[in-house]
LOSE-39345 format. One record per atom (N, C-alpha, C): z, y, x; residue in one letter. Coordinates in steps of 0.1 Angstrom, whole numbers, plus 2048, in hexadecimal, padded with zeros to 3 digits. Atoms other than C-alpha are relative to their C-alpha. Layout:
N
ZYXA
...
% end
This chain:
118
7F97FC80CX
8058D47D3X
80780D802X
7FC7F3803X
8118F67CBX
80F801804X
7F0805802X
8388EC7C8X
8027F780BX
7F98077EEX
8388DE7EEX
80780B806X
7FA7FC7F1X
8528ED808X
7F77FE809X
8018037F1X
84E8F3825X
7FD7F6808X
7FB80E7F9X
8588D3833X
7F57F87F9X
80680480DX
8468C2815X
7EF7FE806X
80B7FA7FDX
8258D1821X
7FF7FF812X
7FF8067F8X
82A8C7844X
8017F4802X
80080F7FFX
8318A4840X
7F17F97F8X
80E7FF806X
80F8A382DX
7F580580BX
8087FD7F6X
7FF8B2847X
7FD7F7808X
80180C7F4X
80989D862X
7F87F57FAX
805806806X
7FE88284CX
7F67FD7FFX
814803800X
7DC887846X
7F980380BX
8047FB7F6X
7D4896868X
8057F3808X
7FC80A7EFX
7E687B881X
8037F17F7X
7FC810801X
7F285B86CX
7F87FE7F7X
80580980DX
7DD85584BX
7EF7FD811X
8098037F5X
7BF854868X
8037F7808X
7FB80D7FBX
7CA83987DX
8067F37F5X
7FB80C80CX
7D9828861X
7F47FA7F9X
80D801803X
7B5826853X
7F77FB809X
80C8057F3X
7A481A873X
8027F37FFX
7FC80C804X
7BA7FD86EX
7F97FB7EEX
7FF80A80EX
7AF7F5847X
80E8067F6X
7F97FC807X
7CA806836X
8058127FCX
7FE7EF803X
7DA826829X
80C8007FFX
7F77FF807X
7F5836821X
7FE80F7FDX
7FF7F680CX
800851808X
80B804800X
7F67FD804X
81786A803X
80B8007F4X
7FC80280FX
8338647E7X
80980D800X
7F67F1808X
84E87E7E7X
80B801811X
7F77F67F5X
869893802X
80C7FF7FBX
7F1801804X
88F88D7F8X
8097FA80BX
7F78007FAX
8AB89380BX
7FB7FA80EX
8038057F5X
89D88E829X
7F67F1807X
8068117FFX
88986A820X
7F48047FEX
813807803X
861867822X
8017F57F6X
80180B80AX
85A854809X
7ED7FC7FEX
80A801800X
837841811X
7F97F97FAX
80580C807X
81E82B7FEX
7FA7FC808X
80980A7F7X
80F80E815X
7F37FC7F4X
80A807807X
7EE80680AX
7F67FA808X
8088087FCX
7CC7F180FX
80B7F680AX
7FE8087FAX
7D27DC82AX
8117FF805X
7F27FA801X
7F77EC833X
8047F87FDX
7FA80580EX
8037E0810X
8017F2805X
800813801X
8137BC81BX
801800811X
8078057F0X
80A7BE841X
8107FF804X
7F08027FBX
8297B0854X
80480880DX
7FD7F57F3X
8267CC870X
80580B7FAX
8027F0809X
8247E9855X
80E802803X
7F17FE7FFX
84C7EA858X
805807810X
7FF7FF7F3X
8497EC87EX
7FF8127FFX
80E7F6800X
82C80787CX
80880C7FDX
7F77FC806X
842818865X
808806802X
7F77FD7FBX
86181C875X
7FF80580FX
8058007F2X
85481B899X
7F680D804X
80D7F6804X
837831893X
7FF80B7F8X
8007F5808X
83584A87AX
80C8057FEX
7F17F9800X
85A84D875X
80280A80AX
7FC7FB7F3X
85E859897X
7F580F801X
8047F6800X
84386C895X
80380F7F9X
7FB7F680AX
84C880873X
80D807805X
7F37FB7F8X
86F884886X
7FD80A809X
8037F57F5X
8608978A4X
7F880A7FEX
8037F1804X
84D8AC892X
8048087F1X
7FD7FC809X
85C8B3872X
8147FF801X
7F1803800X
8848B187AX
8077FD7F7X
7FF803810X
8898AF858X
8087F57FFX
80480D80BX
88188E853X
80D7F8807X
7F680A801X
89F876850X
7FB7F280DX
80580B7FFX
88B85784EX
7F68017F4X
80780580AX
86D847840X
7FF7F67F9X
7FE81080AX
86C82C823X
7EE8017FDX
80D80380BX
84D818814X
8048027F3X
7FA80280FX
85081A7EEX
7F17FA7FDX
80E801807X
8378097D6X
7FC80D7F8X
8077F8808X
8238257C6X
7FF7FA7F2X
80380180EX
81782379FX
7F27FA800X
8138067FEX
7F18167B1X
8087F77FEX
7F680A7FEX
8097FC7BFX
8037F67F8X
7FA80C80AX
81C7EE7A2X
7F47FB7F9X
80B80380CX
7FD7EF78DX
7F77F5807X
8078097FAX
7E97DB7A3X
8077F1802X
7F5806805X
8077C87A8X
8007F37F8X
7F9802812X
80F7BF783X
7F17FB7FFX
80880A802X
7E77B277FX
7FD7F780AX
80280C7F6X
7E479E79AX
80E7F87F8X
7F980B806X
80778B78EX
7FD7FA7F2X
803807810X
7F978B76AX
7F37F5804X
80E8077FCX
7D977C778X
8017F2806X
7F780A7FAX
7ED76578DX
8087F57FBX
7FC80780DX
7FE759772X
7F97F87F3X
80780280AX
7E275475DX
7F87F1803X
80780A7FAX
7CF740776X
80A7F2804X
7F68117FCX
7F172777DX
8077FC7F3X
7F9805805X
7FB72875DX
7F27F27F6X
80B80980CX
7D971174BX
7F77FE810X
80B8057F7X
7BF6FF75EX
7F18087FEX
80B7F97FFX
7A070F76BX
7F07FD7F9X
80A808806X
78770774FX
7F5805807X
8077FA7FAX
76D71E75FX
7FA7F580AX
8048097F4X
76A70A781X
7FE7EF7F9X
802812805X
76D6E676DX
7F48027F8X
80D800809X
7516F0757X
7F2804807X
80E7FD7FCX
7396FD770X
7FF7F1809X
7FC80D7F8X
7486D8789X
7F87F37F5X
80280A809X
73D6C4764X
7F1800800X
80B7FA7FFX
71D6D5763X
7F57FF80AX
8058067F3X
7126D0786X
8027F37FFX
80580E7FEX
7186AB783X
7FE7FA7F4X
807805808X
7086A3763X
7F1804807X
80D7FC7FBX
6E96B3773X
7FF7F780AX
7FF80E7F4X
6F069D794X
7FF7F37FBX
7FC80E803X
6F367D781X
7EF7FC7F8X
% end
């Protein structure tokens, strides 16, 4: 982006050179969201997204890293992205759909198979 700092453009760097690569070997990604006041602000995705280490990884890992080479950086946060929520938001509508009525689908092909069997 045109409208990166310094810093900005650094933390992007590192990123796609040392941590989106490893994070990817694993099954996951992450993404940059925005540079304020000193906070990373990252999106966890694929496999990431949920994982109960990612927090560790996180803080442990990439924080520390972005700290020793960008002095900048505060701290890093996960945030959900706008892929995120959207993905999100149809899985619960889907979720809801499927617990809120019974699964005619599977009972009709289960009726089907044993009228043929009988």
């Amino acid at each position: 982006n045109a409208d990166d700092d310094e810093t900005t453009i650094m933390i992007k760097e590192l990123l796609d050179t040392r941590i989106r690569p490893t994070v990817q070997e694993d099954g996951g990604d992450i993404r940059f969201v925005s540079f304020e006041d000193g906070i990373v602000k990252l999106a966890l995705q694929g496999s990431c997204s949920g994982c109960p280490s990612s927090s560790v990884t996180l803080k442990n890992g990439i924080e520390n890293m972005m700290q020793f080479y960008v002095p900048e950086v505060l701290s890093v946060e996960a945030v959900d992205d706008e892929i995120s929520e959207m993905q999100k938001k149809v899985f619960e509508e889907t979720d809801e759909k499927l617990n809120g009525r019974e699964i005619v689908g599977y009972k009709t092909r289960f009726d089907v198979v044993s009228r043929t069997l009988r």
